[in-house]
Steps between C-alpha positions, in 0.01 A plus 500: 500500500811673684668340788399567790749789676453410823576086448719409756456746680446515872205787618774685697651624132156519329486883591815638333450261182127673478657848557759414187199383288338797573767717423565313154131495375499728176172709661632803765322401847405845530313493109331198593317703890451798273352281224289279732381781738426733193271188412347480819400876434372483230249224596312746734525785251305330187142537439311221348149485307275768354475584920831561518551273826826520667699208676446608868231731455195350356635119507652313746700240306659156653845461561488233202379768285790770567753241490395422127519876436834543641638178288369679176612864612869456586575269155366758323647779657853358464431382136384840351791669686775224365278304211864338408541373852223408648140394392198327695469178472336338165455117557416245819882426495650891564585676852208772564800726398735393251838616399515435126932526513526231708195348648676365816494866618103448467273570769153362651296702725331412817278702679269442812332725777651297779736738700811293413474160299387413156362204337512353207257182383539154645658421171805724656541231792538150250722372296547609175425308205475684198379780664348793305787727592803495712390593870922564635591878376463865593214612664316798604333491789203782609308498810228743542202579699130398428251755491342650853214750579724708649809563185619449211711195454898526535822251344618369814840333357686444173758219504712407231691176468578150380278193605547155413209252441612330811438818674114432460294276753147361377220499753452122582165470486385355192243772462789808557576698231773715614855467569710738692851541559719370774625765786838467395447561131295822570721659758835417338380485104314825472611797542316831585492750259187676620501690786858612522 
């Protein structure tokens, strides 16, 4: 697990040590909102079954549902354009996106139809103790709209960024399932890549 790069430091210097993270990572920020909204198009332009049903058209899907296709989408994009580079992930263990040079440069994506936030399971939010895989690391972030009577379903915001485990809060209740991440973490640890 890498060190953390923002240990011991104050919020007031989180923003420029997420800018130089983001301008390090191996991936182009402008690749990764082509990539990802390239995915998002594609959703709405498949057909599925004999019928020939399309996303948008003929079903209605949940946002759980789109997220999924979006974290199988942009992987697979990225690894049939650079299949030395990158590749989806293959056990329990990997980021959704890994980065088979050097998998600290992996990332996991998070996606949610809440205008701003995203979540990840209460598991996010405790302690880690052997945990399946490393929750601190690069992260790609997509918020989109759910589907209306009226239109067709837009990304609202891609954020790119660095989050630490201790970025993550747990609901309390001992029936929550969800964690979420504290204000100063998502305003100073992401950073918008999507619209520009």
């Amino acid at each position: 697990m890498p060190a953390s790069p923002y240990a011991g430091k104050q919020p007031k210097d989180w923003l420029s040590i997420t800018k130089q993270l983001v301008s390090n990572h191996p991936l182009e920020m402008g690749e990764l909102r082509d990539i990802s909204l390239e995915a998002w198009k594609d959703i709405f332009e498949s057909r599925i079954g004999k019928e020939q049903l399309r996303i948008g058209t003929d079903i209605f899907p949940p946002p759980q549902i789109i997220g999924f296709l979006l974290h199988e989408l942009i992987p697979n994009k990225l690894a049939k354009k650079y299949p030395k580079e990158w590749t989806k992930d293959k056990t329990a263990k990997e980021k959704d996106l890994v980065y088979i040079p050097n998998p600290d440069n992996s990332i996991e994506i998070k996606t949610s139809s809440h205008p701003k936030q995203i979540f990840g399971n209460r598991s996010y939010g405790q302690k880690q103790t052997n945990p399946k895989k490393d929750k601190s690391g690069y992260y790609l972030a997509i918020n989109f709209e759910g589907f209306t009577d009226s239109k067709k379903p837009k990304i609202r915001l891609i954020r790119f960024g660095w989050l630490d485990h201790s970025d993550w809060i747990a609901q309390e209740a001992a029936t929550g399932q969800q964690a979420h991440l504290t204000n100063e973490a998502n305003n100073l640890k992401l950073l918008t890549i999507y619209p520009i």
